[in-house]
C-alpha positions in Angstrom: -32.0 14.1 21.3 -31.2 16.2 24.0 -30.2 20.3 23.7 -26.7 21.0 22.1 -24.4 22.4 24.4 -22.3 25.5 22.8 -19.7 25.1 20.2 -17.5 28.5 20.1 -14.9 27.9 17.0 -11.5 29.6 17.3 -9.5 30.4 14.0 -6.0 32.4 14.8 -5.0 32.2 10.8 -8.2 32.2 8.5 -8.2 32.5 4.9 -10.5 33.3 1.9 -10.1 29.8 0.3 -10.4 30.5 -3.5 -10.5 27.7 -6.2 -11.3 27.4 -10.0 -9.8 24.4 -12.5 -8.3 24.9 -16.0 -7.8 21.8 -19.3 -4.5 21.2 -17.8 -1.8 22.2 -15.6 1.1 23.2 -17.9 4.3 25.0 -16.8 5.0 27.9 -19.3 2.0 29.2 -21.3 -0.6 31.4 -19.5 -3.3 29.2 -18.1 -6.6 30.6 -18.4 -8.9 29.5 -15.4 -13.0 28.6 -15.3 -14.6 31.6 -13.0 -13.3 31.3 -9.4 -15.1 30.2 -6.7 -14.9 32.1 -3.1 -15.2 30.4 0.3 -14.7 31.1 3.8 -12.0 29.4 4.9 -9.6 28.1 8.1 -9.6 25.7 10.1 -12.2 26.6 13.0 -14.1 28.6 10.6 -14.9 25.2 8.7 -15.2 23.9 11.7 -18.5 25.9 12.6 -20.0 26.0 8.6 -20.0 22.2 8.7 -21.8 22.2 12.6 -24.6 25.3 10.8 -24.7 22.8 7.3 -25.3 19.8 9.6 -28.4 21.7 11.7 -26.4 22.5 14.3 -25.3 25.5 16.1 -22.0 27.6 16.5 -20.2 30.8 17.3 -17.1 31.1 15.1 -14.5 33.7 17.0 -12.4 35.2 14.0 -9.6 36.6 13.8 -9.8 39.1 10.8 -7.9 42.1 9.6 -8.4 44.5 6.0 -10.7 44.2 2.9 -9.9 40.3 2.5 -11.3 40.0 6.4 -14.1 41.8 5.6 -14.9 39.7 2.3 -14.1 36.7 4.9 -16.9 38.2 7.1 -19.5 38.9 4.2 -18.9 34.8 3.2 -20.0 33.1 6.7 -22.7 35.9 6.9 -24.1 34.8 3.6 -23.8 31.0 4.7 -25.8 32.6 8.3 -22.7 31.0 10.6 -22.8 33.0 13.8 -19.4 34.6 13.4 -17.3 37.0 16.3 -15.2 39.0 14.2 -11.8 40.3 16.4 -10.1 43.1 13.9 -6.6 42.5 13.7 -3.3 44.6 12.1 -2.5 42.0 9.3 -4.8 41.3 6.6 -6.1 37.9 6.7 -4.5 35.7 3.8 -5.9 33.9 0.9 -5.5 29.8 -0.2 -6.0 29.2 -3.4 -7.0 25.8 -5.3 -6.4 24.6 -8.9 -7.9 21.6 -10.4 -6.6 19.8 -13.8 -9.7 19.0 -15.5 -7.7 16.2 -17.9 -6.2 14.5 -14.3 -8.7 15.5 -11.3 -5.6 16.4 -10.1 -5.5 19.5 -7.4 -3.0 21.7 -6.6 -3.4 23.6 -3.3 -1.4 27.1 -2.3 -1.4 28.7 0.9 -0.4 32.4 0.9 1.3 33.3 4.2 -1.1 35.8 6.6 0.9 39.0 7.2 2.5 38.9 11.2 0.2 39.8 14.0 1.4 41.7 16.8 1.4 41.3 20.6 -1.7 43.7 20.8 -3.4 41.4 18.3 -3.0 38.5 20.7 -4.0 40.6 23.8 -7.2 41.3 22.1 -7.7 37.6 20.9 -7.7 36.5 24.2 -9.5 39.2 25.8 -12.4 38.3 23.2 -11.8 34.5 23.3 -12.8 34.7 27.3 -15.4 36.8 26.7 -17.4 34.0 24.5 -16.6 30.7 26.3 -19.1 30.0 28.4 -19.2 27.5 30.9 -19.2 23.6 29.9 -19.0 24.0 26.3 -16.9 22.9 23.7 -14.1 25.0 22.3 -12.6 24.4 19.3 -9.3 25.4 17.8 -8.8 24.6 14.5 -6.2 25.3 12.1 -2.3 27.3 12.0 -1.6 30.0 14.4 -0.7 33.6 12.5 3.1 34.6 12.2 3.5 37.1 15.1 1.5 35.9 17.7 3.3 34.1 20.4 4.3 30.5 20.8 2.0 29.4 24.0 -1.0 31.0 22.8 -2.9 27.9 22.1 -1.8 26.9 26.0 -2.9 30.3 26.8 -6.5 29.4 25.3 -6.7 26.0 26.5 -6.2 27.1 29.7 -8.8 30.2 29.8 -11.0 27.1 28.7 -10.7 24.7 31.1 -11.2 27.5 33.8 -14.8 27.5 32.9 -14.9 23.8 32.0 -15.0 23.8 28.5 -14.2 20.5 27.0 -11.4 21.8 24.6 -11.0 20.3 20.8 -8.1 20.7 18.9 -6.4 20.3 15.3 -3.8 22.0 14.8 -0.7 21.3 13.1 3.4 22.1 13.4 4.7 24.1 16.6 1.3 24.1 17.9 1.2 20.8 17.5 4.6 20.1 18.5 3.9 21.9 21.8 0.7 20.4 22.6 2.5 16.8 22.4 5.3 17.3 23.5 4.5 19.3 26.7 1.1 18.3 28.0 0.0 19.9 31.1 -3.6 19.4 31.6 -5.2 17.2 29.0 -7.5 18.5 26.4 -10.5 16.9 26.1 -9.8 15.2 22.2 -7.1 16.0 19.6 -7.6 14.7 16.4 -4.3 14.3 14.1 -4.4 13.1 10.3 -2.1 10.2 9.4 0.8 12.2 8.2 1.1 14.8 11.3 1.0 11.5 12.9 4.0 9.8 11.4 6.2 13.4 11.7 5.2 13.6 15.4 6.2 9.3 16.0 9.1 10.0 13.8 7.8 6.6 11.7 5.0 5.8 9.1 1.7 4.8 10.1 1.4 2.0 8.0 -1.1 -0.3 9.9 -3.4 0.6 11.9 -1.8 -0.8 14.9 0.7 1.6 14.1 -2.5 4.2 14.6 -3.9 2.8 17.7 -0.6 2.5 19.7 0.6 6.3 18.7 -3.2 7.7 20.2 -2.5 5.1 22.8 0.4 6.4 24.0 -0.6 10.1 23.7 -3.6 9.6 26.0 -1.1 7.8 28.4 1.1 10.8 28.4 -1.7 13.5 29.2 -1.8 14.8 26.0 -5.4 14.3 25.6 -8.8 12.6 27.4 -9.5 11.1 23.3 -7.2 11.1 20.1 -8.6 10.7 17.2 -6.1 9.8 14.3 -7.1 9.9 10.1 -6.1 7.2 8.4 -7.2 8.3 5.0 -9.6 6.7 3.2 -9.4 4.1 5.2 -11.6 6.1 8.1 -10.4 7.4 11.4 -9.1 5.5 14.8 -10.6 6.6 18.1 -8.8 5.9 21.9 -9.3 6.8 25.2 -8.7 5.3 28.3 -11.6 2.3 27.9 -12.3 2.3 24.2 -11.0 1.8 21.1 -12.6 2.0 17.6 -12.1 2.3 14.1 -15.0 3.7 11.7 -14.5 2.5 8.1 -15.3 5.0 6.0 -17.3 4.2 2.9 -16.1 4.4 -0.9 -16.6 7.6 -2.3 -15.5 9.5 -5.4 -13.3 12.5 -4.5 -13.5 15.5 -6.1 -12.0 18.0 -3.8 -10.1 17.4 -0.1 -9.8 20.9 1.1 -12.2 21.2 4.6 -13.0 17.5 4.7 -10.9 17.2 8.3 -12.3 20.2 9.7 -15.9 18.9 8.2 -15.1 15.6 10.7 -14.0 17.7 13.4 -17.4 19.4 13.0 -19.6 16.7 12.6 -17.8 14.8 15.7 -17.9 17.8 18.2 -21.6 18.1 17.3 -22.8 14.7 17.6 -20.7 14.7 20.8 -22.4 18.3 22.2 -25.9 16.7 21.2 -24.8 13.9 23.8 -23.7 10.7 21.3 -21.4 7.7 22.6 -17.7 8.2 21.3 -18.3 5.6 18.7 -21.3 7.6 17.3 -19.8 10.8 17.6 -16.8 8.9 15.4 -19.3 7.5 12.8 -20.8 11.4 12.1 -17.0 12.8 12.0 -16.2 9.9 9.3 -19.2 10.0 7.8 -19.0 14.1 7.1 -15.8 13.9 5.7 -16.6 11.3 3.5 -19.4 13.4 2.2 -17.0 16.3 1.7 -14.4 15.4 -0.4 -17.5 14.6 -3.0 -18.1 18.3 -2.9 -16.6 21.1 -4.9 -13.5 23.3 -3.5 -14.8 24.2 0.1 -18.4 23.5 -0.3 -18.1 21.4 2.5 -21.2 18.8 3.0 -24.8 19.3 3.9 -26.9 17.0 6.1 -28.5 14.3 3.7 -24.8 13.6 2.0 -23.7 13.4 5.6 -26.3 11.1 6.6 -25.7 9.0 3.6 -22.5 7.9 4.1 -23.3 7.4 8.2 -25.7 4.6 6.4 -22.3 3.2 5.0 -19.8 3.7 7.7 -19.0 0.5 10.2 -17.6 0.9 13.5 -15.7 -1.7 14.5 -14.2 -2.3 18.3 -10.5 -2.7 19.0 
């Protein structure tokens, strides 16, 4: 296996994902909840515990602001993650998970982070140049914070490509509404779950042609070199320009959801940095999620569950 290239992680809205379960979910009475559990949380900060959980490397560029950043910080440093804080005016938010111990049933809640300001996003993308070096791979991962303006992910992307990074990205609404819908230099992959895919056809992605022509036609476009689109449990569609592919995912029982995308966008980017085919590099993002969702809250999953379900996944050509 050759050298990993870098991985620099880039999360604009992180959170302190907290999660804990109670007998039931019961509108009216006071609930009284098991002990919580505290994770670091966001999209590109997932991004880079799953790469450190799966032996790999990353930097994770954060953007973090009061006591709750500072817990957030305290959290990756405990888990070792490599993590570039960039202090910020609002204080970074909090998610929090329930779990109905009578239905497995969870209940997700996503507190708003408070509104950054245009000094804020200076200093982000001062910092962001500062750490991408050349030809590495740059991920952003997860919502943009209220306040910060609307091309800032184009901003990034292009301070990126400048030094040849090849650029990763899942985000979701006006980011992602931007990104497809006015390409200029395409990013290197974009991978979209199955219902950001149906919002942004404007139809449901019922089959999996229905998959493989929406990626199709945003590589056509210029949106992206590779799209990579979730189809649940099902696994995960990959298309480029020359290949197609579908990785079934194996059968798994779920316990929790929360991180498993950003656990197969971590997974992929560092099979892919460590120099895999695109089918490989599929396989390990599949596989990783799969793993996952068998963990609790945002444990995320460590290399021998990952490398269990690769043993189960099948790639299959399109």
């Amino acid at each position: 296996m050759r050298e990993q290239a870098a991985i620099l992680t880039i999360t604009l809205n992180p959170a302190v994902d907290v999660a804990t379960h109670v007998p039931a979910v019961i509108a009216g009475p006071k609930l009284r909840c098991a002990a919580p559990r505290y994770d670091p949380g966001g999209g590109g900060v997932n991004v880079a515990r799953a790469v450190q959980k799966l032996g790999g490397a990353a930097r994770a560029l954060v953007a973090v602001g009061g006591p709750m950043g500072q817990r957030l910080v305290n959290l990756l440093a405990a888990e070792e993650v490599l993590t570039l804080p960039v202090t910020v005016s609002g204080e970074t938010r909090q998610s929090f998970a329930v779990t109905d111990d009578a239905t497995g049933a969870q209940y997700r809640f996503g507190v708003p982070g408070e509104p950054l300001t245009a000094q804020d996003a200076d200093r982000l993308l001062t910092e962001i140049a500062a750490h991408t070096t050349q030809d590495s791979y740059v991920v952003i991962s997860g919502s943009v914070a209220p306040g910060l303006p609307e091309d800032m992910q184009s901003r990034i992307i292009a301070m990126a490509e400048e030094k040849h990074a090849r650029v990763v990205v899942d985000t979701s609404s006006r980011a992602l509404d931007r990104l497809i819908g006015d390409p200029t230099t395409p990013v290197y992959l974009l991978r979209i779950d199955q219902a950001e895919a149906a919002e942004a056809a404007r139809h449901p992605m019922h089959t999996l042609a229905d998959s493989t022509a929406f990626a199709a036609d945003l590589v056509a476009r210029g949106v992206a070199e590779v799209v990579v689109t979730g189809r649940g449990a099902e696994g995960s569609v990959l298309v480029s320009r020359d290949q197609r592919f579908i990785c079934h995912a194996p059968q798994v029982t779920v316990r929790s959801k929360i991180g498993a995308g950003d656990a197969f966008v971590g997974a992929m980017t560092l099979a892919l940095a460590r120099g895999s085919t695109a089918d490989a590099a599929l396989k390990w993002g599949v596989a990783a999620a799969s793993a996952t969702v068998t963990t609790e809250a945002t444990a995320l999953c460590d290399l021998a569950q990952a490398q269990a379900c690769y043993d189960q996944c099948r790639i299959e050509a399109l």
